[in-house]
DSSP file (Angstrom, degrees, kcal/mol; ACC not computed):
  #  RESIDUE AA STRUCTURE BP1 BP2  ACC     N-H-->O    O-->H-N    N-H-->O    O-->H-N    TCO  KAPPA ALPHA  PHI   PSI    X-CA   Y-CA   Z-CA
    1    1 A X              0   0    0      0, 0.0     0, 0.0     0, 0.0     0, 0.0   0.000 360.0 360.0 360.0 135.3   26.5   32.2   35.8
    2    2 A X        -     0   0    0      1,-0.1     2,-0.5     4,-0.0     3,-0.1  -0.040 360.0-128.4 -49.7 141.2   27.5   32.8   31.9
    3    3 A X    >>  -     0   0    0      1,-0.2     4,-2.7     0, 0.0     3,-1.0  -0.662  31.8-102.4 -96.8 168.0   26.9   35.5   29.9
    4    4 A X  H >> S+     0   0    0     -2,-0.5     4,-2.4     1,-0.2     3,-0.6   0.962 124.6  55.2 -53.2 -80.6   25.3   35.7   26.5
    5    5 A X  H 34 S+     0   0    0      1,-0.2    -1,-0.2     2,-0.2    -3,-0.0   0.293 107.4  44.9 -75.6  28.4   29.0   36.0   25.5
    6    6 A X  H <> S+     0   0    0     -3,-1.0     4,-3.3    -2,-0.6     3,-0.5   0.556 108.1  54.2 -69.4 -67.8   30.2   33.1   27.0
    7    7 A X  H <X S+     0   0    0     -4,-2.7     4,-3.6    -3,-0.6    -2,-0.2   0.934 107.4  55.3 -53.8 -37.7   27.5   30.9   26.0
    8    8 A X  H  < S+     0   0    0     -4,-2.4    -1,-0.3    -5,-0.3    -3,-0.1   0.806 106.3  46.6 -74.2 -20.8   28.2   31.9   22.5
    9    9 A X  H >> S+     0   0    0     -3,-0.5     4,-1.2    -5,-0.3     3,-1.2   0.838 111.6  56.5 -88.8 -35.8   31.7   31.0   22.5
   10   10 A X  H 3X S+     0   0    0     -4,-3.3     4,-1.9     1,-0.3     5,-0.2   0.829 109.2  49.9 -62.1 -20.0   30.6   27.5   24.4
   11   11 A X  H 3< S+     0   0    0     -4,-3.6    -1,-0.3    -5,-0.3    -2,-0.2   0.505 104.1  48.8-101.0  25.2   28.6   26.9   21.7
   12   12 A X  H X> S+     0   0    0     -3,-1.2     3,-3.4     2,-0.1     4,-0.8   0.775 114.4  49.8 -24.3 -95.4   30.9   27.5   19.0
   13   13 A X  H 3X S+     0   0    0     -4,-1.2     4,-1.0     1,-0.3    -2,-0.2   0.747 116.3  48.1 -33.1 -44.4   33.7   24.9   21.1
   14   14 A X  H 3X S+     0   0    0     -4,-1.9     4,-1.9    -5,-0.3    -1,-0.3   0.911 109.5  50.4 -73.6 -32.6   30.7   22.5   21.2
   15   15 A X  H <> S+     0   0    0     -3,-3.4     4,-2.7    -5,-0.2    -2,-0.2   0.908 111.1  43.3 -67.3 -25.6   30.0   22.9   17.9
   16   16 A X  H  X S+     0   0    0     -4,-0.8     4,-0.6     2,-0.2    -2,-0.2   0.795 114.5  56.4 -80.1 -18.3   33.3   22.3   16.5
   17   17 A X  H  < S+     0   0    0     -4,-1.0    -2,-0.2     2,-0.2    -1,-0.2   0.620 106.5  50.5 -19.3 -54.5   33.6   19.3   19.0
   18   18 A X  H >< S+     0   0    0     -4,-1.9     3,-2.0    -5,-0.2    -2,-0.2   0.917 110.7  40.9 -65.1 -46.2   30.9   17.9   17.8
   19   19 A X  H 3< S+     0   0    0     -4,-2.7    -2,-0.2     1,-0.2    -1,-0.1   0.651 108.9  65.8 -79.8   5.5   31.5   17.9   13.9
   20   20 A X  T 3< S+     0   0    0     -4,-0.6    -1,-0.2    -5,-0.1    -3,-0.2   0.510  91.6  94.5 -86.5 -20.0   35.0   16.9   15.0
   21   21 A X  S <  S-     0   0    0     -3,-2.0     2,-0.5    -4,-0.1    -3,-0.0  -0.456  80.3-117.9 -84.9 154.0   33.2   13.5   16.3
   22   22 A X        -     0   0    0     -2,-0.1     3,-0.1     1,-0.1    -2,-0.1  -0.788  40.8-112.0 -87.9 121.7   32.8   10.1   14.6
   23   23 A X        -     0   0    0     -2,-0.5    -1,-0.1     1,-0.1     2,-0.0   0.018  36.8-103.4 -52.6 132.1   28.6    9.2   14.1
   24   24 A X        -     0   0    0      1,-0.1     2,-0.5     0, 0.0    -1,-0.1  -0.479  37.5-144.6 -58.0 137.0   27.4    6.3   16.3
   25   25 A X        -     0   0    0     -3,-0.1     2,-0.1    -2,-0.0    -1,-0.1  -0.950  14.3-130.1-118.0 142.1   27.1    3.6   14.2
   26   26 A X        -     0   0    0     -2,-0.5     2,-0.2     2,-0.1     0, 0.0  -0.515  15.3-100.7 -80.5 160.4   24.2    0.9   14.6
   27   27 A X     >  -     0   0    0     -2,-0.1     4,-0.7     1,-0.1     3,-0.3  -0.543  27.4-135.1  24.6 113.0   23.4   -2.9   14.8
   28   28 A X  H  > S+     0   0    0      2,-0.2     4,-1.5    -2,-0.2     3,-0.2   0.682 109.9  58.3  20.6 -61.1   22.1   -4.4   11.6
   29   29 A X  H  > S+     0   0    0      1,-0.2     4,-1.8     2,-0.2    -1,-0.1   0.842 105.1  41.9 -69.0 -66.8   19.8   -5.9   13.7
   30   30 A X  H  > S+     0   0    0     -3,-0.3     4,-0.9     2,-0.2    -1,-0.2   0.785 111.1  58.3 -71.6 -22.6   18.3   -2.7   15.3
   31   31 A X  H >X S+     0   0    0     -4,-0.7     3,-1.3    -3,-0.2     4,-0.5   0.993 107.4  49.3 -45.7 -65.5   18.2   -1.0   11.9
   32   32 A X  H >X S+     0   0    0     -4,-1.5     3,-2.4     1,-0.3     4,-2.2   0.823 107.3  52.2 -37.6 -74.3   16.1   -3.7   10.7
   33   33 A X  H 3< S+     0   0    0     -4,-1.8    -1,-0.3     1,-0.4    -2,-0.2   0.329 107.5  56.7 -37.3 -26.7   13.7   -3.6   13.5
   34   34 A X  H <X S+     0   0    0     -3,-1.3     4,-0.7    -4,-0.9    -1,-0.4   0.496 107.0  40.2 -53.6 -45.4   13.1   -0.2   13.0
   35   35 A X  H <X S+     0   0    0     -3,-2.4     4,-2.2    -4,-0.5    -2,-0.3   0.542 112.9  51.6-106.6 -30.4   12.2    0.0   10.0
   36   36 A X  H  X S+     0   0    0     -4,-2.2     4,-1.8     2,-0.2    -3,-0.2   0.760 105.7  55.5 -88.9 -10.4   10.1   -2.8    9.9
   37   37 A X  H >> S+     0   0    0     -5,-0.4     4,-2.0     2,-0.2     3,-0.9   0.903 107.7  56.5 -73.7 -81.0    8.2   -1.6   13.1
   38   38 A X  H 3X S+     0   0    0     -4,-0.7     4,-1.7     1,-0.3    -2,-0.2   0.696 109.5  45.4 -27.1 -58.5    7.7    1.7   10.7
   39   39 A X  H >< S+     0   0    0     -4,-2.2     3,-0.6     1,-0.2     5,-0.5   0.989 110.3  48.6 -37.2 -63.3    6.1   -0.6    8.1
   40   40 A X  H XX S+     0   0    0     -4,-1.8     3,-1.2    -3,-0.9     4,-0.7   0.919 115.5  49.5 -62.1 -44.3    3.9   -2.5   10.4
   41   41 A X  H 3< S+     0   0    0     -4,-2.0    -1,-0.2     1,-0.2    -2,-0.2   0.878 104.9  55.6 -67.1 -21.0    3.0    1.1   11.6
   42   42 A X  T << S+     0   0    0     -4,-1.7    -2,-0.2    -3,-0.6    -1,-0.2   0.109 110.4  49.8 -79.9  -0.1    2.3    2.5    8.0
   43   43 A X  T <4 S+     0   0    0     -3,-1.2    -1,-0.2    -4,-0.4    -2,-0.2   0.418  77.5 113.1-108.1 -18.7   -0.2   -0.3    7.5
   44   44 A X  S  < S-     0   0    0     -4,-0.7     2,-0.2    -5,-0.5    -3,-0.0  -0.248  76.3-115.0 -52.5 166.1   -2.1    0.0   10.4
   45   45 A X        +     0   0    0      5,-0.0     2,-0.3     3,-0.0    -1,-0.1  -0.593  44.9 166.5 -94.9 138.0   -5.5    1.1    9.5
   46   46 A X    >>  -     0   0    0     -2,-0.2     3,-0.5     1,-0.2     4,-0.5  -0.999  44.4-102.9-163.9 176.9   -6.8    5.0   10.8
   47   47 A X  H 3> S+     0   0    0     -2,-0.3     4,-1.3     1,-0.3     3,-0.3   0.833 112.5  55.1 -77.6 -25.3   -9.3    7.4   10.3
   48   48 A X  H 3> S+     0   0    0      1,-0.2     4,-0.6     2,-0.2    -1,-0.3   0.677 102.0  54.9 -82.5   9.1   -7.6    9.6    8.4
   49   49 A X  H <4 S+     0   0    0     -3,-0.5     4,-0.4     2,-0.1    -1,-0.2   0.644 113.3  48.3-103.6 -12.6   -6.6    7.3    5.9
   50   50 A X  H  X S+     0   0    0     -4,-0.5     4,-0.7    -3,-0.3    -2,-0.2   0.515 104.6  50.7-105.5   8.6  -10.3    6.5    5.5
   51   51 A X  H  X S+     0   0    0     -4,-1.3     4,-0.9    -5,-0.1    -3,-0.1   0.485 108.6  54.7-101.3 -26.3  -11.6    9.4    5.3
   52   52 A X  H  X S+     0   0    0     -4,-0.6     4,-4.7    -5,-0.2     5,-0.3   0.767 109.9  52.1 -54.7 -37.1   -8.7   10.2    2.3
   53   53 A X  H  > S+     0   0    0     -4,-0.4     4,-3.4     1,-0.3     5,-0.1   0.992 110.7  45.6 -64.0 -43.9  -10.1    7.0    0.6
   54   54 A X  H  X S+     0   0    0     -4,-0.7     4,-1.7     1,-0.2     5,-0.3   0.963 115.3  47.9 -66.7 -32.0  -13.9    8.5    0.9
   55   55 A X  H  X S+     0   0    0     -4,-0.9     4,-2.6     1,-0.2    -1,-0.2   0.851 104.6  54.6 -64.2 -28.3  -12.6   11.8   -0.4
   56   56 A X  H  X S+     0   0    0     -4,-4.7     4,-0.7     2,-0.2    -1,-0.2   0.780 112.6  50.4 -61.0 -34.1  -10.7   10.0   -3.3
   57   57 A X  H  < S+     0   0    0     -4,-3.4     3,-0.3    -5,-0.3    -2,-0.2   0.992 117.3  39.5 -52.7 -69.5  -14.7    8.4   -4.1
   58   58 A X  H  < S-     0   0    0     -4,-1.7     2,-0.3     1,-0.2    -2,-0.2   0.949 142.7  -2.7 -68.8 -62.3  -16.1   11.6   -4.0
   59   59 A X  H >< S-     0   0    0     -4,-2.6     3,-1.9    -5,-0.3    -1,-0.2  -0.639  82.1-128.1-143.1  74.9  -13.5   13.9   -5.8
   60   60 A X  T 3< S-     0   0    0     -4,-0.7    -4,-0.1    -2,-0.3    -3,-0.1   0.147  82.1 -10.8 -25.4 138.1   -9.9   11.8   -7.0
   61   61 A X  T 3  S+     0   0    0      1,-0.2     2,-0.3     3,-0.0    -1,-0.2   0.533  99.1 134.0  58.0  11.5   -6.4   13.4   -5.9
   62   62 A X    <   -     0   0    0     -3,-1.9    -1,-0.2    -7,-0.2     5,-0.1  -0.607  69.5 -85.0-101.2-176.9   -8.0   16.7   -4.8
   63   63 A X    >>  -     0   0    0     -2,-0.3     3,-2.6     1,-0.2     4,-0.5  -0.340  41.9-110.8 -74.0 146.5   -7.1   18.3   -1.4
   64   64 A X  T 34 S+     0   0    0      1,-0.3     4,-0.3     2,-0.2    -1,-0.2   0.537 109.8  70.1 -79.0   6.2   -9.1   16.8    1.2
   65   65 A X  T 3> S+     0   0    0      1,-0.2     4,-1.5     2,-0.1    -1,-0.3   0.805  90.7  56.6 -21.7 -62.1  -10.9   20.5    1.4
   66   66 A X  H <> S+     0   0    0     -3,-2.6     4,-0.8     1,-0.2    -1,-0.2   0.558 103.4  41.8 -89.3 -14.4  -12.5   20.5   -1.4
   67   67 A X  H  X S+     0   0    0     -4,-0.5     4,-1.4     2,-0.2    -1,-0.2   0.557 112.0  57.0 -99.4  -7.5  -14.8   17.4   -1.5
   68   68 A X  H  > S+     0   0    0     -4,-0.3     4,-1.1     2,-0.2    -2,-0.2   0.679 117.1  43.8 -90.7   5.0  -15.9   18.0    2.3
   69   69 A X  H  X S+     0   0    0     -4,-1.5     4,-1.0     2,-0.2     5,-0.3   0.825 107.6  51.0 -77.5 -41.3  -16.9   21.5    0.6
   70   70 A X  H  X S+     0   0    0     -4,-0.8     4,-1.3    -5,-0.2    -2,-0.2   0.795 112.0  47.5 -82.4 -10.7  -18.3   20.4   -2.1
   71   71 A X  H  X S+     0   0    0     -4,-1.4     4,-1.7     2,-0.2    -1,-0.2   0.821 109.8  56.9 -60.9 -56.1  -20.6   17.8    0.2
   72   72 A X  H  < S+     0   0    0     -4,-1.1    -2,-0.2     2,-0.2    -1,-0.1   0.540 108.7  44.1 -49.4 -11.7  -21.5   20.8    2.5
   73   73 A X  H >X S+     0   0    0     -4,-1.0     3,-5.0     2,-0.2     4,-4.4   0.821 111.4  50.7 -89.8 -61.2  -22.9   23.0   -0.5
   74   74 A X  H 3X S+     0   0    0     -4,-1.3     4,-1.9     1,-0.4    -2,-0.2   0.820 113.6  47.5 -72.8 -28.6  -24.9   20.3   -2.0
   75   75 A X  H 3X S+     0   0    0     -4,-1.7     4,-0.6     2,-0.3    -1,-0.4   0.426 114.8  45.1 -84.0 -14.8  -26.3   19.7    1.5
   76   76 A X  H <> S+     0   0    0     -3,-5.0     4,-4.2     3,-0.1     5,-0.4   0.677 114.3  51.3 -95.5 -33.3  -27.1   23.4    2.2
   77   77 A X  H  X S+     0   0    0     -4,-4.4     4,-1.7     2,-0.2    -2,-0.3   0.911 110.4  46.1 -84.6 -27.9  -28.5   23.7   -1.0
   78   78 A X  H  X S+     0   0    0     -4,-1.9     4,-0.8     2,-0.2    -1,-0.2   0.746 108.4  53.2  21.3 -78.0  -30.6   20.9   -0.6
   79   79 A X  H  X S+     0   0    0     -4,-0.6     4,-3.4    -5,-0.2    -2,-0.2   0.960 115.1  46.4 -57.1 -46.8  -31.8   22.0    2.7
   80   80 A X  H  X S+     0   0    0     -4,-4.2     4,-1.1     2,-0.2     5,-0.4   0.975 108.1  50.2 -64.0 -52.1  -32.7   25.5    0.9
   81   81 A X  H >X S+     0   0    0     -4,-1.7     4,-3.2    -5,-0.4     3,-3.0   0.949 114.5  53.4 -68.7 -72.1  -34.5   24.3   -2.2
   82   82 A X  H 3< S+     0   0    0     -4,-0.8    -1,-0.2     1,-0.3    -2,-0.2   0.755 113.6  37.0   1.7 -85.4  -36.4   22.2    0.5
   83   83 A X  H 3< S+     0   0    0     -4,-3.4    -1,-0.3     1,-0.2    -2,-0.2   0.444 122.0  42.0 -86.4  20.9  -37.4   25.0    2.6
   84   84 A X  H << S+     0   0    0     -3,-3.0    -2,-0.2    -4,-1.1    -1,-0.2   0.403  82.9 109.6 -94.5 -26.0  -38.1   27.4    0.1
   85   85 A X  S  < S-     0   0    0     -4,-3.2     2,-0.1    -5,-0.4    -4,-0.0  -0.441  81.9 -98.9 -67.6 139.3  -39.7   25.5   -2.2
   86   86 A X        -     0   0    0     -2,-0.2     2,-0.5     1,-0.1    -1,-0.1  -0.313  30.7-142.4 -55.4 129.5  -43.6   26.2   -2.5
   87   87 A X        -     0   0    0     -2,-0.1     2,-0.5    -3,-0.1    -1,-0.1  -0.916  20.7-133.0-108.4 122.7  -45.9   23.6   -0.5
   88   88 A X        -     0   0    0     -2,-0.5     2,-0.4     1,-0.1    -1,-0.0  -0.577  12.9-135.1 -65.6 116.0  -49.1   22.9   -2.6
   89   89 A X        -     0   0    0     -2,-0.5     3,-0.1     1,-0.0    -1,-0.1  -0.401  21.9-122.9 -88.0 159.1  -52.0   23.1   -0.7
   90   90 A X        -     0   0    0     -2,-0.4     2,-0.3     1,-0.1    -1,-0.0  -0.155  31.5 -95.5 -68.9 176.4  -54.5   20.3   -1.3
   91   91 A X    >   -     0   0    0      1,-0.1     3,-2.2     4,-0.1    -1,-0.1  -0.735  24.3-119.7 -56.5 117.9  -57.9   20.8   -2.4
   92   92 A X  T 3  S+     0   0    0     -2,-0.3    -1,-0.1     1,-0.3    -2,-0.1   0.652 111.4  57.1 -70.2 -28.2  -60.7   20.9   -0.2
   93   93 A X  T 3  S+     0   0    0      2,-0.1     2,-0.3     0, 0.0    -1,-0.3   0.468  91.5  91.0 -55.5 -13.9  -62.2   18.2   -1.8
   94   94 A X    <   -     0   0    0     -3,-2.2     2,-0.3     0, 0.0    -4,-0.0  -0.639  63.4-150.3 -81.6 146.3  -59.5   16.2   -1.2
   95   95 A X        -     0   0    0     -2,-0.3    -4,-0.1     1,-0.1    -2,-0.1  -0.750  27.3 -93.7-113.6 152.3  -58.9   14.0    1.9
   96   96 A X        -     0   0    0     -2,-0.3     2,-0.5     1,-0.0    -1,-0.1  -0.119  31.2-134.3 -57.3 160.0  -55.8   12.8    3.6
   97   97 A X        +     0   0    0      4,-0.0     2,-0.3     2,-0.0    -1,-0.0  -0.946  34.9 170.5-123.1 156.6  -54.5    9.8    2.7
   98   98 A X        -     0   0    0     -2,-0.5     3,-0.1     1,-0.1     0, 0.0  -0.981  37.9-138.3-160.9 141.6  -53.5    7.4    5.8
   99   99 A X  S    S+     0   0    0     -2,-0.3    -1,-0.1     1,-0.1    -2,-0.0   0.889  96.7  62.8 -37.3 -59.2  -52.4    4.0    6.8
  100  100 A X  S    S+     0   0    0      2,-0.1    -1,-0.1     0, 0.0     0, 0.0   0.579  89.6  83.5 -79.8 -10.5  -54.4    3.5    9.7
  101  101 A X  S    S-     0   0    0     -3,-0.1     2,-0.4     1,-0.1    -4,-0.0   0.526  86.5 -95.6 -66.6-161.6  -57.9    3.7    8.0
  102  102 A X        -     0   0    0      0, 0.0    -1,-0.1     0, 0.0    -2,-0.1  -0.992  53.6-112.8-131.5 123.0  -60.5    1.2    6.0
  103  103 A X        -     0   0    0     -2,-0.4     0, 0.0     1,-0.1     0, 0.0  -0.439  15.1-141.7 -56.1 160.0  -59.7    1.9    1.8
  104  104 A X        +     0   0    0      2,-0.1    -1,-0.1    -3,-0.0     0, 0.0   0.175  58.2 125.8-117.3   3.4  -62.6    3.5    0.6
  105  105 A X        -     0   0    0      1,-0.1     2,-0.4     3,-0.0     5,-0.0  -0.235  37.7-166.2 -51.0 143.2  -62.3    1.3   -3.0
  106  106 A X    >   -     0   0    0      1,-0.0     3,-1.3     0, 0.0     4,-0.1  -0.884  38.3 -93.2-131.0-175.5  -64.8   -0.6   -4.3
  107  107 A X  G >  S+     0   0    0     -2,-0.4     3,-1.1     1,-0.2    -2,-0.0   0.868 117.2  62.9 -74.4 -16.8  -64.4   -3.1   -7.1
  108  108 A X  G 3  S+     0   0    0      1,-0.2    -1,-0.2     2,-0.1    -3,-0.0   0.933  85.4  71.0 -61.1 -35.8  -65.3   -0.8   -9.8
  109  109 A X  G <         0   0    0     -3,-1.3    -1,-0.2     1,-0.3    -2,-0.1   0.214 360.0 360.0 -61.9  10.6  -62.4    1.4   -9.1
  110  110 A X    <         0   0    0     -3,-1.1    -1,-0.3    -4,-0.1    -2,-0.1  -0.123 360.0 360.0-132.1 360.0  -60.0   -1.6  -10.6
């Protein structure tokens, strides 16, 4: 088994070994093929590239933070004014008003 200061001197002699080596060189062929599989992957359609586009809708070029905040506020504050807001009660001389019923109109009211 090695020591720590063993290893460190093999990796030194492998490092100079290495930069000492000529780089693999490739096919034309496979370059190509390579890179155009990388296109054909860089089109494919996905959700986070639609979910940039709807954030660009909402709020152009900002970070993709900041328009699913600014959709979460307006939707809490929404929901608050909602429930918070005062419910008038009717009149007691007023009646419910419903589908399911006979109108109570007669032709005068026209």
């Amino acid at each position: 088994m090695m020591t720590e200061a063993e290893n460190e001197i093999a990796d030194g002699e492998l490092d100079r070994l290495l930069a000492g080596a000529a780089a693999p060189s490739l096919p034309v062929a496979l370059e190509r093929r390579v890179l155009a599989d990388f296109d054909r992957i860089a089109a494919r359609p996905s959700l986070l590239r639609s979910l940039r586009r709807l954030a660009d809708a909402v709020w152009p070029d900002a970070p993709l933070w900041q328009p699913a905040c600014a959709l979460a506020l307006a939707l809490m504050l929404g929901a608050g004014i909602a429930t918070l807001a005062p419910v008038e009660a009717a009149a007691p001389d007023q009646t419910a008003f419903a589908f399911d019923g006979q109108p109570d109109l007669t032709p005068q009211d026209f």
